[in-house]
matplotlib code that plots the C-alpha trace (Angstrom):
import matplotlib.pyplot as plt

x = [-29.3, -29.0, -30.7, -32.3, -33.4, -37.5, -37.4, -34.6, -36.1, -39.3, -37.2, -35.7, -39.4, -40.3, -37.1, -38.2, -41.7, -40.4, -37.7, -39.7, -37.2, -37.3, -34.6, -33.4, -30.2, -31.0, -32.1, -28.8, -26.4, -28.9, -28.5, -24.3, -24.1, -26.2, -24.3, -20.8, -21.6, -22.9, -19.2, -17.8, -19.9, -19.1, -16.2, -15.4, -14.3, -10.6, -10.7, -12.5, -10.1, -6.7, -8.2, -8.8, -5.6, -3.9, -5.8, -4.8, -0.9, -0.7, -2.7, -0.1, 3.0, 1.6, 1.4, 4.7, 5.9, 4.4, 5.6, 8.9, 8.6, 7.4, 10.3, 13.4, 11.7, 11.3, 14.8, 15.9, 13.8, 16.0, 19.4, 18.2, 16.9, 20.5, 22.1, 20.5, 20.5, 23.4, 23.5, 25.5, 27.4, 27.4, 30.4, 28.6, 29.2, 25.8, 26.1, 24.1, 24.0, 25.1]
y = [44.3, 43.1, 44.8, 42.3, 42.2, 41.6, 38.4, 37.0, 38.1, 36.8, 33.6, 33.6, 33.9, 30.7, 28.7, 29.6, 28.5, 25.8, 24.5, 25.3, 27.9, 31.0, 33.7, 34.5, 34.1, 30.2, 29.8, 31.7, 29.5, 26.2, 27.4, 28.4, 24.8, 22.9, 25.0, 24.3, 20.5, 20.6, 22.7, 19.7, 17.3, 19.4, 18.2, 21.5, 20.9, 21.5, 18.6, 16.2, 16.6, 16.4, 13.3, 11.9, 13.4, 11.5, 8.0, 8.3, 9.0, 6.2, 3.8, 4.8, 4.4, 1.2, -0.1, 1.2, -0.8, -4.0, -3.5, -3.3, -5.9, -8.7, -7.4, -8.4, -11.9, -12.4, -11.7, -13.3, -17.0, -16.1, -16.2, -18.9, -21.2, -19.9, -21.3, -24.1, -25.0, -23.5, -23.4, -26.1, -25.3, -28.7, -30.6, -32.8, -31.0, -31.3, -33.1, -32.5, -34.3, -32.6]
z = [17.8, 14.2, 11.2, 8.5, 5.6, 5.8, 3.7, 6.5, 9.3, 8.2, 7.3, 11.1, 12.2, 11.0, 11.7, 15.5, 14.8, 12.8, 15.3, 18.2, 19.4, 22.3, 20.1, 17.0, 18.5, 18.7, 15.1, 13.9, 15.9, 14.6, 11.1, 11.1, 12.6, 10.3, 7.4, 8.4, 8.9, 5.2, 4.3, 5.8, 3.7, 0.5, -1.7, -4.2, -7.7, -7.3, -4.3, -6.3, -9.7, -7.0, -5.5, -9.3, -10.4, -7.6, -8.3, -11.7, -11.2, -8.8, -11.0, -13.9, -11.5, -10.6, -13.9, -15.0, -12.2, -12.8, -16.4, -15.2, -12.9, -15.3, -17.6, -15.3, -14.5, -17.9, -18.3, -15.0, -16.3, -19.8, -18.2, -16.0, -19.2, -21.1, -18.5, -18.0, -21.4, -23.1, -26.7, -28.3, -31.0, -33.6, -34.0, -36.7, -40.4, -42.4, -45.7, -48.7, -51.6, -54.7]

ax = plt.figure().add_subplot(projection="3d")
ax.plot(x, y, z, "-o")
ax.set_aspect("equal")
plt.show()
């Protein structure tokens, strides 16, 4: 046997009527299930700020890579073109008139 407060047991009471229930017992066990699938549902605070903290970390690694990325093939198409095209040094003198 259980002691409850009126307001609760009054509050069981029409859960049965409600639900169309036979014992208390019934409407308890309907209501803990109905409240831990809603727990489940839940997200607290500190989950939804680690799941945004973790978006945001792997959104700046992410750019910090590409950054890094689109350095060395800038670098890499520079050697290539220095290469390619090495600088010439002039053999002709320039002449001014003076």
């Amino acid at each position: 046997m259980i002691i409850l407060e009126k307001e609760t047991d009054q509050y069981i009471q029409d859960y049965i009527a409600g639900h169309k229930l036979r014992f208390p017992g019934e409407a308890i066990m309907d209501i803990c299930q109905k409240y831990r699938e809603e727990k489940k549902k839940e997200w607290s605070l500190d989950t939804i700020m680690e799941a945004v903290s973790e978006n945001l970390q792997e959104v700046g690694v992410t750019k910090i890579a590409e950054e890094v990325v689109e350095e060395r093939i800038l670098k890499q198409r520079q050697q290539r073109l220095d290469k390619e095209y090495p600088k010439r040094k002039s053999s002709l003198k320039p002449t001014f008139p003076f």
